[in-house]
C-alpha positions as CSV (number, residue, x, y, z in Angstrom):
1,X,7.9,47.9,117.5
2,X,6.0,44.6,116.9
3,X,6.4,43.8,113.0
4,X,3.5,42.0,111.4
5,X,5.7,38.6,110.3
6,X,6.9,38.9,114.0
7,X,3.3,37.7,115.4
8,X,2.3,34.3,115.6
9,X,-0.3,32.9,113.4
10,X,-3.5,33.6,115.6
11,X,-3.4,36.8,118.0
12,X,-6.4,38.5,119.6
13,X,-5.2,41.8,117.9
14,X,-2.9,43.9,116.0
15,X,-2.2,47.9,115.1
16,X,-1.1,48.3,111.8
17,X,-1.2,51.4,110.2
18,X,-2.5,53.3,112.7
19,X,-5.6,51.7,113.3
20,X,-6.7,48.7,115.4
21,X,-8.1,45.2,114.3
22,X,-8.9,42.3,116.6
23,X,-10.3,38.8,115.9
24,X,-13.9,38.7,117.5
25,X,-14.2,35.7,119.9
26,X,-17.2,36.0,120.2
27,X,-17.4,34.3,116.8
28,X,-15.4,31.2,118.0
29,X,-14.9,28.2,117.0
30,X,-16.8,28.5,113.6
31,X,-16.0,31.6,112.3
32,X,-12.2,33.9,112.1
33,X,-13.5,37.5,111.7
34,X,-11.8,40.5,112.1
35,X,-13.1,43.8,112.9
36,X,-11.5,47.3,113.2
37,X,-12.3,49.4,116.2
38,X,-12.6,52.9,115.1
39,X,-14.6,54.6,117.7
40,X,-14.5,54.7,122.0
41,X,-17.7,53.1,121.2
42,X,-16.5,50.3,119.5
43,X,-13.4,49.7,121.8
44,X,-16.0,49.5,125.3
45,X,-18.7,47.7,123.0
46,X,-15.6,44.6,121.9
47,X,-14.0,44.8,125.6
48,X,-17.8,45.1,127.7
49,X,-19.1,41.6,125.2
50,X,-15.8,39.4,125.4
51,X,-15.2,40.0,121.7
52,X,-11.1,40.8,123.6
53,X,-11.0,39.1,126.6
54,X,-8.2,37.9,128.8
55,X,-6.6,40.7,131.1
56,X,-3.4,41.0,129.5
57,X,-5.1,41.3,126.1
58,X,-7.7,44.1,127.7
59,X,-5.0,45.9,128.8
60,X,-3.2,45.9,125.7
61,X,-6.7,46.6,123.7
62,X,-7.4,49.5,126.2
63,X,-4.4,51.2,125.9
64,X,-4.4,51.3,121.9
65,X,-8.3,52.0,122.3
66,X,-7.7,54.9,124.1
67,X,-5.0,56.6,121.3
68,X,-7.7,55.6,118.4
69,X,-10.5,57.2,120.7
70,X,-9.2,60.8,120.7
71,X,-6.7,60.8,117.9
72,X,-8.8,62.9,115.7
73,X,-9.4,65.4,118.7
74,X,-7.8,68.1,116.7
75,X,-9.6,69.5,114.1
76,X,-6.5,70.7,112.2
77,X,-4.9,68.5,109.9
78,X,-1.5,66.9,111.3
79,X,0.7,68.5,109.1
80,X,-0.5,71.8,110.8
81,X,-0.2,70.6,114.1
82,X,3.4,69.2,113.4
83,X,4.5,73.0,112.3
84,X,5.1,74.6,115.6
85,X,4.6,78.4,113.4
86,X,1.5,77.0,111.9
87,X,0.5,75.3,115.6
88,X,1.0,79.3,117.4
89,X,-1.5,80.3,114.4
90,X,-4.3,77.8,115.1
91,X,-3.8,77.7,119.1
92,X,-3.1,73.4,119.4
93,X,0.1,74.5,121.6
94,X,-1.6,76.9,123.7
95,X,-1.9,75.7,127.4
96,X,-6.0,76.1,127.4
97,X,-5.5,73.8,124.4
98,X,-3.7,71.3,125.3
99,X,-5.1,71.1,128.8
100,X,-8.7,70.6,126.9
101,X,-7.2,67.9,125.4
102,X,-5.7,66.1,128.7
103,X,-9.4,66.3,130.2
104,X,-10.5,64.8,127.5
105,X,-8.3,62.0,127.6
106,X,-8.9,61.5,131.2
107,X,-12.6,61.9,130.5
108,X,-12.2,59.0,127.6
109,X,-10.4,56.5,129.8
110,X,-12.6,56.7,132.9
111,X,-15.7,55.7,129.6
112,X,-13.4,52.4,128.7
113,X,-12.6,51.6,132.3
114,X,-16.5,51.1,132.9
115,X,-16.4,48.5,130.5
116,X,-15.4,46.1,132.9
117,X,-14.3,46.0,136.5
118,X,-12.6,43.2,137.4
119,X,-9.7,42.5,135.5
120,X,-6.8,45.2,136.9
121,X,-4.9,45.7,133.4
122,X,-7.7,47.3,132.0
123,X,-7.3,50.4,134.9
124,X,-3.6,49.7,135.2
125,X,-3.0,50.4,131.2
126,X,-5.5,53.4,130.7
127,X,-3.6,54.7,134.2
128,X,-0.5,54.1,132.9
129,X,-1.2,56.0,129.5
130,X,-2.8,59.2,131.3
131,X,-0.2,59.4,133.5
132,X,2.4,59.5,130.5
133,X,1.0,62.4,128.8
134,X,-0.1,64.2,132.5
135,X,3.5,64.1,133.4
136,X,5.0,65.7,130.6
137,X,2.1,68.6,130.8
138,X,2.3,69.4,134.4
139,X,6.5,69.4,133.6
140,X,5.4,72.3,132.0
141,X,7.6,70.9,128.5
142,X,7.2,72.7,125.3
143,X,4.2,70.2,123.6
144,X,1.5,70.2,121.1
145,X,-1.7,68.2,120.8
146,X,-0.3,65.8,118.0
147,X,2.7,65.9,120.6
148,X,0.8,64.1,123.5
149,X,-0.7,61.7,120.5
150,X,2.3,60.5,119.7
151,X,3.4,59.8,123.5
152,X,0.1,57.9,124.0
153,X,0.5,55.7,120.6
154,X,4.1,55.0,121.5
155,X,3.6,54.4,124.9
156,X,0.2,52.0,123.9
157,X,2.8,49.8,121.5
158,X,5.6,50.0,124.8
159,X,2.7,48.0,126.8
160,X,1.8,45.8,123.6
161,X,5.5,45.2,123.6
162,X,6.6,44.4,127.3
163,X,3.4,41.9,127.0
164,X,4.8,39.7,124.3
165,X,8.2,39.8,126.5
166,X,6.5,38.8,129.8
167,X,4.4,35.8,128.1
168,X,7.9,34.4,126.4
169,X,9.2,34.6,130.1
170,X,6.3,32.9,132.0
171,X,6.3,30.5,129.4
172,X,10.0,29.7,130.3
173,X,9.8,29.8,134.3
174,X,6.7,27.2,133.5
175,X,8.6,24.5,131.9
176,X,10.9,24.7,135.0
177,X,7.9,23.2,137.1
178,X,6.3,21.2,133.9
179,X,7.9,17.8,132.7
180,X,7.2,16.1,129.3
181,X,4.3,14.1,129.1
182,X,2.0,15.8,132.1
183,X,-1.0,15.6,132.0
184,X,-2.2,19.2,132.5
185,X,-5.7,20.8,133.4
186,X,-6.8,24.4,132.7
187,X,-9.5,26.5,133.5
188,X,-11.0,29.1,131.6
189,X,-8.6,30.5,128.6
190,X,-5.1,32.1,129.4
191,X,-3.6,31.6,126.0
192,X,-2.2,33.2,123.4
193,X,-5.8,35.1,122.2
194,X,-5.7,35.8,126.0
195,X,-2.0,37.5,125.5
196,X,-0.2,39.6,122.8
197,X,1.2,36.2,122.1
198,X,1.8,32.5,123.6
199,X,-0.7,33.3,126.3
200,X,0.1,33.2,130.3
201,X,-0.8,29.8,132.0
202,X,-0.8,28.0,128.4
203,X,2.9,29.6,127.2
204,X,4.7,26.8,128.6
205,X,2.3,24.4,126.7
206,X,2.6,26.3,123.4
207,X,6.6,26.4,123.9
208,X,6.8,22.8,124.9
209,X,4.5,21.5,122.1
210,X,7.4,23.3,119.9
211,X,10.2,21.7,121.9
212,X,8.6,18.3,121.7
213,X,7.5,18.0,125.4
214,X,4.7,15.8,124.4
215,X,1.5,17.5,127.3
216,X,-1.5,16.0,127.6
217,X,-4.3,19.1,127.8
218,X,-7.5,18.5,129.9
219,X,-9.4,21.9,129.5
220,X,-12.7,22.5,131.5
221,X,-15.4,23.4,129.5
222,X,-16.0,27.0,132.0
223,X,-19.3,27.8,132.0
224,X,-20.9,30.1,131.7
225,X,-19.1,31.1,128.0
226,X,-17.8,28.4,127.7
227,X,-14.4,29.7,126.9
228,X,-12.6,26.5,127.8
229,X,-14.6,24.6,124.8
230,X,-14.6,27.2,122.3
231,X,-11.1,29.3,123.0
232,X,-8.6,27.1,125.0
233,X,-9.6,23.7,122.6
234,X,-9.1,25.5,119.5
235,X,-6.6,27.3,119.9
236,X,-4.2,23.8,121.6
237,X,-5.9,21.7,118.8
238,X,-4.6,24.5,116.1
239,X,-1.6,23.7,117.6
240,X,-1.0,20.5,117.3
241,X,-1.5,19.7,121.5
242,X,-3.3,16.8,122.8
243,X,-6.7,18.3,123.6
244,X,-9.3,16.7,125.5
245,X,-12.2,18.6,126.3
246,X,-14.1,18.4,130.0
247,X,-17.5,19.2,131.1
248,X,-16.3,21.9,135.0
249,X,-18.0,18.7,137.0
250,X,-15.7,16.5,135.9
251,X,-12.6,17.6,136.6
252,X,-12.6,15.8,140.0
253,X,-12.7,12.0,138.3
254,X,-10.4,12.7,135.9
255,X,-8.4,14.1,138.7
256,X,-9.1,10.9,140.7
257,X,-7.9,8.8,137.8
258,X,-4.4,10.0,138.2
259,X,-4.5,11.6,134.8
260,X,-4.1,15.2,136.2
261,X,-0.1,16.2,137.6
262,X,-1.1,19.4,137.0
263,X,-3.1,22.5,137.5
264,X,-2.5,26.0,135.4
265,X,-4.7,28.7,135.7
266,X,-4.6,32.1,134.4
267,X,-5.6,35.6,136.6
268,X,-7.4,38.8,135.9
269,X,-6.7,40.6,139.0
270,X,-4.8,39.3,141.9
271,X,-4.4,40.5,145.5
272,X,-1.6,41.4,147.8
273,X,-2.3,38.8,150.0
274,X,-2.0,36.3,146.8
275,X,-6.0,35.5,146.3
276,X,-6.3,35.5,142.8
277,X,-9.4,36.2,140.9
278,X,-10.2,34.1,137.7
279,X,-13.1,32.8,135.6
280,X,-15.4,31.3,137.6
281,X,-15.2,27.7,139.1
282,X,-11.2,28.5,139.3
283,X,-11.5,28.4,143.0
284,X,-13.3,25.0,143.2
285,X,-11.0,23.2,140.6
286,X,-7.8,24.9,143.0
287,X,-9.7,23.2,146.2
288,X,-9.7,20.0,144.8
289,X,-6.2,19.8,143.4
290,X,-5.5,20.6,146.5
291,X,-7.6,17.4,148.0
292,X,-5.4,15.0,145.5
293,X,-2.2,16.5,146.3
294,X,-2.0,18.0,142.3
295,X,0.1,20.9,142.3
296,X,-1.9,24.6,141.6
297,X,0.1,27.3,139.4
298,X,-1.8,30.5,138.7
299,X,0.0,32.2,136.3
300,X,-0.2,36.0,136.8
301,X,1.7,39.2,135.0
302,X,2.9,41.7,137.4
303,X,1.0,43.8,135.8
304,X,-2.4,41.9,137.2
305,X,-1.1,42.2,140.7
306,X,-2.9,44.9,142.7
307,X,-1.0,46.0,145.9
308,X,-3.7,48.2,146.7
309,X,-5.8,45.6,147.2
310,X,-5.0,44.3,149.9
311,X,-7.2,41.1,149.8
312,X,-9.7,38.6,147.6
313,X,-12.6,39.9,149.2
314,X,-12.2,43.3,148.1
315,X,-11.8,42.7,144.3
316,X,-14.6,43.6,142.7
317,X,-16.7,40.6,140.7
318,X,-18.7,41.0,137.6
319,X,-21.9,40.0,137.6
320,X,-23.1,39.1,134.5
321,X,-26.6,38.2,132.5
322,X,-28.5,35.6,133.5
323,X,-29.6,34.7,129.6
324,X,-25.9,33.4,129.2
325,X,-27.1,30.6,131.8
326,X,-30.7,30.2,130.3
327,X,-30.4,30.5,126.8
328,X,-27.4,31.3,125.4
329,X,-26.1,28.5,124.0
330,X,-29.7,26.3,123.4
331,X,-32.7,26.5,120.9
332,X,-35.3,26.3,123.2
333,X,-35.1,28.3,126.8
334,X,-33.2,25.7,129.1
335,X,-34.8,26.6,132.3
336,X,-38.2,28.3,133.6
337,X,-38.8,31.9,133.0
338,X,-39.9,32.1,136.2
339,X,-36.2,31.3,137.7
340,X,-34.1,33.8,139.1
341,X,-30.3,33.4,138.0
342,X,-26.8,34.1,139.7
343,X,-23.9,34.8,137.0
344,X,-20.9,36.0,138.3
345,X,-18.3,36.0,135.7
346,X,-15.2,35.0,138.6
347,X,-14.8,33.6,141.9
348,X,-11.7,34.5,144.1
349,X,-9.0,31.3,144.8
350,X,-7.5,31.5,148.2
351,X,-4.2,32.0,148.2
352,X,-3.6,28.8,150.5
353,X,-4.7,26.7,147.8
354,X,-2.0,28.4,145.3
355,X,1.3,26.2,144.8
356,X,3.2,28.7,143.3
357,X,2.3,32.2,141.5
358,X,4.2,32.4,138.0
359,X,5.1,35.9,136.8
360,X,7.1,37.2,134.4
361,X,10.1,37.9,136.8
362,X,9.9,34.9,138.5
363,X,7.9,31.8,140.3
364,X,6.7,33.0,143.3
365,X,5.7,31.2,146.7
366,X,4.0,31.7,149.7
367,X,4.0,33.9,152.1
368,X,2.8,35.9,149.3
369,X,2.1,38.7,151.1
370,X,5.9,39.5,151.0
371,X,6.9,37.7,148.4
372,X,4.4,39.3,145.7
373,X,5.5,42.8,146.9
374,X,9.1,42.0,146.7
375,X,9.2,40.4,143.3
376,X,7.4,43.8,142.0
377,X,9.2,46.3,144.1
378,X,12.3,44.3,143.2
């Protein structure tokens, strides 16, 4: 189990005695506040407005979000339900009982996963939890209601847990295609409030900023949240990273001026084929590395890949409010009111344009198509 003095200074969230806090970036760059989720309300109201973003973050959030959702289910108190005599008196072991219960876990992760429909981990981690407690009630295993609580809290921390594990190893297999000194562009923000810790695509900056490898960050603003200015920046600058920060158009000149060796990108969902889809503008930023010969490195968990989809143009995208374009971030309205807007929240990278897909089992490369399923199968 994660300890507390275990985590690193700034996470996106934490459980600690049975209940769940996370840091709302919404509130970032000016202001670190924590707030508890108590309610399924408040876990699909932080994941649905980007207070917890970043897919393996989501995933981690959903699957503690879904325990704290229906731990109070039971109306007895836990010290009946524990007592197998006292749980045959009240009924919380009876089959009707605890079959109630299992629909209504079902019922409360099919609520979260509406929250948002692109990133995969989201639906993989809710998936994964129902299918935990399904199993051991279709087995037809002696369990009570506080019983399949329990599996769902322990197998919520497993997730939060295997998380930290796969970030410390794509960190690793990214400094085996980084040398000290790059100078390294990001899109978007893949770090460590993206992650249960280190990040994805920024891990191998993180670790080599501790091993003295001396990067040079470029981060894209990324309209239209702009997660790249308030996330990605503050979070390398807290660090200690050289951080400079990049309006999206501009990443093509500074590309030009040979200050870009180069590209890591994160991934919220990505297809069997290898097209991977990210924050929006990733695709256009992958197609012009690939015009100056920079290499591209989407860094993806395995659990982000989706085999069952079997290309880019069949992951869903998120569409998004136009006000976020319009007025968002200005005083005054910044456009007409009279203007229609288009705000999808990702674009889809070709997998052509992808130099190598890092994981947390290894650094993939194309033909991705066999290579993606192998690594996972594997």
């Amino acid at each position: 189990m994660i300890q507390e003095d275990e985590m690193l200074e700034t996470v996106p969230l934490w459980f600690k005695d049975d209940k769940l806090y996370i840091l709302d970036q919404t509130r970032l760059p000016n202001e670190e506040v924590t707030e508890e989720l108590v309610t399924k309300e408040d876990v699909w109201d932080a994941i649905k407005k980007l207070k917890v973003r970043g897919a393996p973050a989501i995933g981690v959030c959903a699957a503690y979000g879904l325990y704290i959702s229906v731990k109070n289910f039971c109306p007895y108190p836990d010290s009946v339900c524990g007592d197998m005599n006292n749980s045959k008196k009240f009924g919380c072991h009876r089959e009707e009982n605890v079959r109630k219960f299992l629909a209504f876990i079902k019922e409360t992760a099919d609520y979260l996963n509406s929250s948002r429909p692109t990133a995969v981990n989201l639906s993989w981690a809710l998936k994964r939890l129902v299918k935990k407690v399904e199993d051991v009630v279709e087995a037809g295993e002696i369990i009570t209601v506080k019983g399949m609580k329990n599996l769902l809290r322990e197998e919520a921390i497993r997730i939060h847990e295997e998380d930290v594990a796969a970030c410390m190893a794509m960190g690793e297999y990214g400094l085996e295609l980084l040398k000290p000194g790059m100078g390294v562009l990001t899109h978007c923000n893949a770090g460590t409030i993206a992650t249960s810790k280190y990040g994805t695509c920024l891990a191998p900056i993180h670790l080599g900023q501790e091993r003295g490898y001396g990067f040079k960050m470029f981060c894209d603003e990324t309209r239209p949240l702009l997660q790249g200015a308030r996330l990605t920046s503050w979070e390398l600058v807290k660090n200690g990273v050289d951080t400079t920060l990049i309006c999206d158009n501009m990443a093509s000149i500074v590309m030009k001026n040979g200050w870009i060796d180069a590209v890591v990108v994160g991934c919220d969902r990505m297809a069997a084929n290898g097209d991977g889809a990210n924050k929006i503008g990733t695709s256009g930023v992958a197609i012009l590395a690939k015009e100056y010969g920079i290499p591209f490195y989407m860094f993806v968990p395995t659990s982000t890949i989706d085999l069952d989809t079997p290309t880019g143009a069949d992951i869903p995208i998120e569409l998004r409010e136009g006000d976020e374009i319009k007025n968002m971030w200005y005083e005054k309205p910044m456009a007409p009111e009279g203007a229609k807007t288009y705000n999808p929240a990702f674009d889809v990278t070709d997998h052509k344009y992808i130099t190598a897909v890092v994981t947390e089992k290894g650094i993939v490369r194309p033909p991705y198509d066999v290579n993606l399923r192998k690594i996972i199968e594997g």
